[in-house]
C-alpha positions as CSV (number, residue, x, y, z in Angstrom):
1,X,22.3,3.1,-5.9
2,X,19.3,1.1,-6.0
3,X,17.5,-0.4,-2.5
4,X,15.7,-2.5,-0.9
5,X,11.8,-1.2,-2.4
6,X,13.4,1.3,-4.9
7,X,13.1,0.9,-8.6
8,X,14.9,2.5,-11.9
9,X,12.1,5.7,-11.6
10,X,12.7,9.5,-11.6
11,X,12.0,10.7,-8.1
12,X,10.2,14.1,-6.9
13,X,13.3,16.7,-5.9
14,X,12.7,19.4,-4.1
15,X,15.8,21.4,-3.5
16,X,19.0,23.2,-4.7
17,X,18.6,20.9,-8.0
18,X,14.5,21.3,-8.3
19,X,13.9,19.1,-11.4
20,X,10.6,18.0,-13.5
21,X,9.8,13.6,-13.0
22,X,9.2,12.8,-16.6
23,X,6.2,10.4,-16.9
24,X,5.8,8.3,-20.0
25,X,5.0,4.8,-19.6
26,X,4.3,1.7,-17.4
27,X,7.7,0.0,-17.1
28,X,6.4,-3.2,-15.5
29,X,2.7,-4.0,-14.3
30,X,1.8,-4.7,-11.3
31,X,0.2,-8.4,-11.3
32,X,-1.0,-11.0,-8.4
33,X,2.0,-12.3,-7.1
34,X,5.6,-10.9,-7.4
35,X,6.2,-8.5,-9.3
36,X,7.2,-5.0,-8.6
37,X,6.2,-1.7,-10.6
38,X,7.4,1.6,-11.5
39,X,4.5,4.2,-12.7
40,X,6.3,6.2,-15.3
41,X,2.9,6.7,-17.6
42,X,1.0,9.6,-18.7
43,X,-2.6,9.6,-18.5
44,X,-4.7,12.5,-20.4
45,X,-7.4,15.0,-19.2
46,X,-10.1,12.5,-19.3
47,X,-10.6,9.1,-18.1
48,X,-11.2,7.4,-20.7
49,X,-8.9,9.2,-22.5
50,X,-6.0,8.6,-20.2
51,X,-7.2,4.8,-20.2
52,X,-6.6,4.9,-23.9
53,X,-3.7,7.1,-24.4
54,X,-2.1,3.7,-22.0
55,X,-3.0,1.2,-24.2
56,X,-1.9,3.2,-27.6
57,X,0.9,4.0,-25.9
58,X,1.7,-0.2,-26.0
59,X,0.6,-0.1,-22.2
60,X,-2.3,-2.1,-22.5
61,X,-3.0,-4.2,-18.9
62,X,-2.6,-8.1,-19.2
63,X,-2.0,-9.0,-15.6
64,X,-3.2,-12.1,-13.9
65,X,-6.8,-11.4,-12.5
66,X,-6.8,-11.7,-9.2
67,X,-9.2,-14.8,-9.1
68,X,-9.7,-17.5,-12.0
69,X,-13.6,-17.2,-11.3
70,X,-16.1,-15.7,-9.8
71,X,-18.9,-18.4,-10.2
72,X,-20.5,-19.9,-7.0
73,X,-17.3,-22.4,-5.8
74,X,-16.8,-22.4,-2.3
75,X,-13.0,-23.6,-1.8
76,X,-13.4,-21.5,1.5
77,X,-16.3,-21.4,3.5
78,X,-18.0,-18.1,5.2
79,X,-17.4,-20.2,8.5
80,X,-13.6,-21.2,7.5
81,X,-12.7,-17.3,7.0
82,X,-14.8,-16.3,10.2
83,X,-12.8,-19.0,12.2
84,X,-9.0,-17.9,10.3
85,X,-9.8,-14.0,11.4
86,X,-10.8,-15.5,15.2
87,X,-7.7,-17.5,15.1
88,X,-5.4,-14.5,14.1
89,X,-6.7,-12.1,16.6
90,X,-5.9,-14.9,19.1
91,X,-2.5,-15.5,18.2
92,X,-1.4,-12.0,17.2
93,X,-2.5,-11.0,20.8
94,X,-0.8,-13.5,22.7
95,X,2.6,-12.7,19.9
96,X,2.3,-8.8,21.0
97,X,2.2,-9.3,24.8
98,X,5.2,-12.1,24.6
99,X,7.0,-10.1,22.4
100,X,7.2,-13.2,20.6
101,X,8.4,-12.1,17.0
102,X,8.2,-15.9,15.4
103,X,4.6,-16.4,16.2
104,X,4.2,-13.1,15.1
105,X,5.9,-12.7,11.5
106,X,4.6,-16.7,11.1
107,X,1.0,-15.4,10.3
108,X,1.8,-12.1,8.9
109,X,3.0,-12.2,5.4
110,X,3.4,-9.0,2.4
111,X,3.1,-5.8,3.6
112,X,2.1,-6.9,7.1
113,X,5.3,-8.9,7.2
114,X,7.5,-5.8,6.9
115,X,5.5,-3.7,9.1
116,X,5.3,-6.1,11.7
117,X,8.8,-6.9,11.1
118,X,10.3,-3.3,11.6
119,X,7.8,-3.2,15.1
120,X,9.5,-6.6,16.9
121,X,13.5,-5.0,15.6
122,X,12.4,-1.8,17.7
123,X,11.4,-4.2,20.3
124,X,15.0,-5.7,20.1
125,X,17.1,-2.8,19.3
126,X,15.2,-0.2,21.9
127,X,12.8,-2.0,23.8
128,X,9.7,-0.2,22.5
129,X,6.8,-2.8,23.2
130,X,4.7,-4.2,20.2
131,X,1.1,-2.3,19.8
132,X,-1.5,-4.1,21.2
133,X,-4.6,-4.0,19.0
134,X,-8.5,-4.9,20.1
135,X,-10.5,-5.6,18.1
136,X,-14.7,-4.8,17.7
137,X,-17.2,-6.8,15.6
138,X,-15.8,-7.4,12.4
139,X,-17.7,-7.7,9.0
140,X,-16.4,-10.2,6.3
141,X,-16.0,-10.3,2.5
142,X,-15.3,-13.9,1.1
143,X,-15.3,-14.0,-2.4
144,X,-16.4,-17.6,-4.2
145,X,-13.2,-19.2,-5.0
146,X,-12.8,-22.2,-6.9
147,X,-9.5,-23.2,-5.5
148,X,-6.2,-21.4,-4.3
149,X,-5.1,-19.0,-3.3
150,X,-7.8,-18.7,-0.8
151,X,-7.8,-15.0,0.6
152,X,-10.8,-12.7,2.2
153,X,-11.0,-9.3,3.9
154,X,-12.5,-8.3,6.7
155,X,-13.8,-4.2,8.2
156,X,-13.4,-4.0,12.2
157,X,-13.1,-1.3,14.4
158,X,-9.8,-1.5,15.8
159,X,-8.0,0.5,19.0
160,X,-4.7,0.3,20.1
161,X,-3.7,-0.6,23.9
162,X,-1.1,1.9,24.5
163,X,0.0,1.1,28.5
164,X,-3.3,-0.1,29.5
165,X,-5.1,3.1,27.5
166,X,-7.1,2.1,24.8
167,X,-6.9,4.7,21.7
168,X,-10.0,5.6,19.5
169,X,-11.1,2.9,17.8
170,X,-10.8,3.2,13.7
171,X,-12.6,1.6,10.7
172,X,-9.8,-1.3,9.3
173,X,-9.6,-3.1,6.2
174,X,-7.9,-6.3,7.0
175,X,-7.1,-9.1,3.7
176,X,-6.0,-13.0,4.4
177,X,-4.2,-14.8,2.2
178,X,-3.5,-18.5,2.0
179,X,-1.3,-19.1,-1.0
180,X,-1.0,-22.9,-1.4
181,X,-2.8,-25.6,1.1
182,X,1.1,-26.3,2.6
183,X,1.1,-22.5,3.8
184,X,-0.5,-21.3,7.2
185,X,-3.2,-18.6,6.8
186,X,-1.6,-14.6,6.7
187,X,-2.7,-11.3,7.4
188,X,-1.1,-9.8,4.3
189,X,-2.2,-6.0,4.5
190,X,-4.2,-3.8,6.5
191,X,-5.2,0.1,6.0
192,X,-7.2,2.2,7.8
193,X,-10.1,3.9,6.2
194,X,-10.9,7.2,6.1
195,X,-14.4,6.6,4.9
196,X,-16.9,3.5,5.1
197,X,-16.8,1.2,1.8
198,X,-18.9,1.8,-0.6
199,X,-22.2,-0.8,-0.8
200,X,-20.2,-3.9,-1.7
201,X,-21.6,-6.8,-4.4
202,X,-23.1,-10.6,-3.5
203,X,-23.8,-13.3,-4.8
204,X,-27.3,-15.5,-3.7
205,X,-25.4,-17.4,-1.5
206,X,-23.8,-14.2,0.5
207,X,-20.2,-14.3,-0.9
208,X,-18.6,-11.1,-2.2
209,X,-17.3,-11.1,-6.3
210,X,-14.3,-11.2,-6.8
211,X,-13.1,-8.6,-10.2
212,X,-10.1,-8.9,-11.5
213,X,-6.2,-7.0,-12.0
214,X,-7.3,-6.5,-15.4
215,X,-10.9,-5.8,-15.5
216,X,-11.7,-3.3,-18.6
217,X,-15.1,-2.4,-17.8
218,X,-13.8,-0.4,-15.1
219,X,-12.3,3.5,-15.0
220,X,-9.1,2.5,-15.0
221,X,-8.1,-1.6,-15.1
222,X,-6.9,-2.4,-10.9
223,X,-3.7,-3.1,-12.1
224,X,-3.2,0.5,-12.8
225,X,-4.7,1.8,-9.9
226,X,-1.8,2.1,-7.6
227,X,0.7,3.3,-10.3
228,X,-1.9,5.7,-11.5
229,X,-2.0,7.2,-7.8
230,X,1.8,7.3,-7.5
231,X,2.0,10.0,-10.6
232,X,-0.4,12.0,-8.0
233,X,1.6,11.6,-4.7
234,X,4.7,12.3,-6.9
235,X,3.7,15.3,-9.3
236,X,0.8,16.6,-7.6
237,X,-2.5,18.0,-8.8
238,X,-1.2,19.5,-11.5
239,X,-0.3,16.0,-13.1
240,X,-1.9,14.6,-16.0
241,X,-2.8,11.5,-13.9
242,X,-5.5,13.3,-11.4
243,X,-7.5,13.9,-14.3
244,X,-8.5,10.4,-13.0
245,X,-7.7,10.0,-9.2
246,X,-10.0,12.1,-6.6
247,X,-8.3,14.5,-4.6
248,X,-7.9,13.4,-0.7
249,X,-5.6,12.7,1.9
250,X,-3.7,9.4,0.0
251,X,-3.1,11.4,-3.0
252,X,-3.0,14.9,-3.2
253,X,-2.8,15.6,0.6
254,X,-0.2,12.9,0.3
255,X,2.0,15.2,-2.2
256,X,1.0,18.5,-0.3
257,X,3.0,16.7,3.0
258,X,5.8,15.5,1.4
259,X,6.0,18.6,-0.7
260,X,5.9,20.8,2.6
261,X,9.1,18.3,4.0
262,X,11.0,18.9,0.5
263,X,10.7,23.3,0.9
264,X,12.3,22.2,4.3
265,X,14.9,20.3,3.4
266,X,15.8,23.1,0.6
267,X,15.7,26.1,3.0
268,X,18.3,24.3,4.8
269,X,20.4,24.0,2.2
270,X,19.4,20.2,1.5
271,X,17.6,18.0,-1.8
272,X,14.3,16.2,-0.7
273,X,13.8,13.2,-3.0
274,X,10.8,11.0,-3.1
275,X,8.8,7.9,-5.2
276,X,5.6,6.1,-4.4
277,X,6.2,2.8,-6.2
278,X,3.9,-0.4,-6.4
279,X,5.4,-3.0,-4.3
280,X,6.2,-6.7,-5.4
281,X,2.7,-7.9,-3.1
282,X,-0.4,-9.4,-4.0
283,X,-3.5,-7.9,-5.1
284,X,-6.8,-7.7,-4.5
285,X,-10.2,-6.8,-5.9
286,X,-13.8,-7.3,-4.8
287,X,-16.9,-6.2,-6.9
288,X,-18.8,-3.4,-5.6
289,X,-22.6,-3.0,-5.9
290,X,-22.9,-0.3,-8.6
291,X,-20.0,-2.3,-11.1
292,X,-16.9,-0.7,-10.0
293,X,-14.1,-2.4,-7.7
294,X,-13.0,-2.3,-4.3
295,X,-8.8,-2.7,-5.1
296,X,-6.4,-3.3,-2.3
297,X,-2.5,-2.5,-3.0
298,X,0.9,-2.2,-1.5
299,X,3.3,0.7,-1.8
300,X,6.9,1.4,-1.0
301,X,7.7,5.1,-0.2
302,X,11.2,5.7,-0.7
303,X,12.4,8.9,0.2
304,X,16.0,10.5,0.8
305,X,17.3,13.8,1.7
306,X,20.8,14.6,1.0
307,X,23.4,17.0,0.0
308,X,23.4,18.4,-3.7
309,X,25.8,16.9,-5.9
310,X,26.0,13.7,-3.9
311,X,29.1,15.5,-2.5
312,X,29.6,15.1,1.7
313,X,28.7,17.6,4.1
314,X,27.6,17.6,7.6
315,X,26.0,14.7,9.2
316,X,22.2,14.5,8.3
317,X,20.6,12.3,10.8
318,X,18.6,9.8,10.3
319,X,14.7,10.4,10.8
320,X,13.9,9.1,14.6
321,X,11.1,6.7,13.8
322,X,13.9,4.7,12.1
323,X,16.4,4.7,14.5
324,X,15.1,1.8,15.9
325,X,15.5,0.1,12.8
326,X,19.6,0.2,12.3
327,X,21.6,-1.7,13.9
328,X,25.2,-0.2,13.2
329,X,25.5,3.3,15.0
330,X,27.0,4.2,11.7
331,X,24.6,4.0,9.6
332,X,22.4,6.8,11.7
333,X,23.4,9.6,9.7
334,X,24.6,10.5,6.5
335,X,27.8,12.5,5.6
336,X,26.3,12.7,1.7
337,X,22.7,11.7,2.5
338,X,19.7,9.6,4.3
339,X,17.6,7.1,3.2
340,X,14.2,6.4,4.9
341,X,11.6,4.3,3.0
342,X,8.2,3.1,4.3
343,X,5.8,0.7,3.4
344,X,2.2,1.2,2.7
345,X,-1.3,-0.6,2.1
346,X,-4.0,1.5,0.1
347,X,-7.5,0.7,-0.7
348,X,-9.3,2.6,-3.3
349,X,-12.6,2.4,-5.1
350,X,-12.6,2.4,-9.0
351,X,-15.7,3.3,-10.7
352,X,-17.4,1.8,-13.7
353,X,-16.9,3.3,-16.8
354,X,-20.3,4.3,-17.0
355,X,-20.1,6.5,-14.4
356,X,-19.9,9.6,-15.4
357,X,-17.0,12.3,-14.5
358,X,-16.2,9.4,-11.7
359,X,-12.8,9.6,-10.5
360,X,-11.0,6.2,-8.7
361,X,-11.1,7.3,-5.0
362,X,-8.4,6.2,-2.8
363,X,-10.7,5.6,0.7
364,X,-7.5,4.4,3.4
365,X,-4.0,4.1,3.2
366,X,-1.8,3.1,6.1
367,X,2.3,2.8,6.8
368,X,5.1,3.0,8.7
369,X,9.2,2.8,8.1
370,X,10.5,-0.1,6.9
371,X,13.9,0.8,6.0
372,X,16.7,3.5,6.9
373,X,19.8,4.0,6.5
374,X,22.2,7.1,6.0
375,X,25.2,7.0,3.6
């Protein structure tokens, strides 16, 4: 049975039924806009070998670039983005403390959407009160757009207001969008970093450059990026695809936990399944100063754990972090199995081809459940 954020893809299993996730193609590309991806390709040893072996194997990239241009057109200002990002922070505050989920999910759109989505049904179904975020001096990246979509990101410390008790604050990577003049500005993804961006590229009049989904002077094209990661989170370091994609705590540290979750679902008896899939969200890439590409992505994690054979047993609950998003008391556990997906934002630096034995680092990734629901 196919879901909300699942697609037609072998999963990982860990369990009674252990089995290999065959990897052979890319089924569908991810593209700016709406379209949703399954990474299914191999990749070989090298990079530019893998790169290749993609394109002979009739899997050559021709997605939309993410902007038409990057000459020096100003559709949107330095001073217009600076006064969108004030006027978010404003709203979103005043939308958290409210608990006012309209205002809220009216300036959030993408990934943010379901995240922020998921936070106000916990505020409904359980009461658990909206995270309050503050905000330090942020630093903005506004490519030279010639017309729309309009979108920019932004780095800020953020902290989170937990009862009056402000957390740590942590580097954030924030991206706007504003699809057609008719539509109202939206935070569309945001991902903590684990390390500081690399230096980023200008143009003489201080805008960033935008690259493109499709950009071939780079390691791997953008629009391969996020699929090409998925192959690690679901196979591991052993999989053709790291050849290309650094090791860290979004890929291979990413495997090694859900791997750890799959040995304990099968040492009670159970099948751990899971897929990191490219979600049906925009895009986006920003030049960086040596030639390579700053690429921001969504990403569904769907996972289930559940009885081998797809035969009933007893109950599995339903993971507690998504209690809060089920409504029918049913539905919070599983006589056959669970399902428990989350969505996540990534960003990840891809290197220029000329770089030698550079890998495409994934620098921050950030996510929370989205979806449960036990069958």
């Amino acid at each position: 049975m196919k879901r909300e954020g699942e697609a037609g893809g072998a999963r990982r299993r860990v369990g009674l039924a252990e089995r290999a996730n065959p990897v052979s193609c890319l089924s569908v590309k991810l593209r700016r806009g709406r379209t949703r991806a399954t990474y299914l390709g191999i990749l070989g040893s090298a990079a530019l070998a893998g790169a290749a072996l993609l394109a002979a194997a009739g899997c050559t990239s021709t997605a939309a670039p993410a902007t038409a241009s990057t000459t020096a057109s100003h559709a949107l200002t330095l001073a217009e983005a600076q006064a969108t990002y004030d006027s978010y922070v404003t709203a979103s505050a005043a939308a958290a403390k409210q608990g006012d989920a309209a205002q809220a999910l009216e300036i959030a759109g993408d990934e943010q959407w379901a995240i922020l989505h998921a936070q106000y049904m916990a505020l409904t179904t359980t009461g658990t009160p909206v995270a309050q975020q503050r905000y330090g001096t942020p630093a903005f990246y506004v490519p030279a757009l010639p017309n729309y979509p309009l979108w920019f990101a932004v780095t800020v410390p953020v902290s989170t207001d937990t009862g009056g008790h402000l957390g740590p604050a942590v580097d954030t990577l924030m991206v706007f969008q504003r699809f057609i003049p008719s539509r109202p500005w939206t935070l569309d993804g945001s991902t903590v970093l684990d390390q500081p961006l690399p230096a980023m590229a200008h143009d003489s009049d201080g805008y960033a450059v935008a690259s493109s989904a499709g950009d071939p002077s780079l390691l791997l094209p953008p629009d391969l990026v996020g699929p090409t990661q998925a192959a690690v989170v679901d196979e591991g370091p052993a999989a053709p695809a790291a050849a290309v994609i650094g090791s860290g705590p979004q890929t291979t540290g990413f495997y090694a936990a859900q791997n750890a979750q799959g040995q304990s679902a099968s040492a009670h008896g159970l099948n751990y399944l899971w897929l990191l899939q490219a979600a049906s969200f925009a895009q986006y890439e920003l030049r960086t100063a040596d030639g390579g590409a700053l690429v921001l992505y969504a990403m569904y994690l769907n996972t289930q754990i559940e009885h081998p054979g797809d035969l009933p047993g007893p109950p599995i609950p339903v993971p507690a972090n998504f209690i809060p998003l089920i409504t029918t008391s049913s539905a919070r556990v599983g006589h056959k199995g669970v399902t428990a997906n989350w969505t996540y934002e990534f960003a990840a630096v891809d290197p220029p081809q000329a770089a030698h034995g550079a890998k495409v680092e994934v620098i921050g990734g950030s996510g929370a459940p989205t979806y449960g629901r036990g069958y």
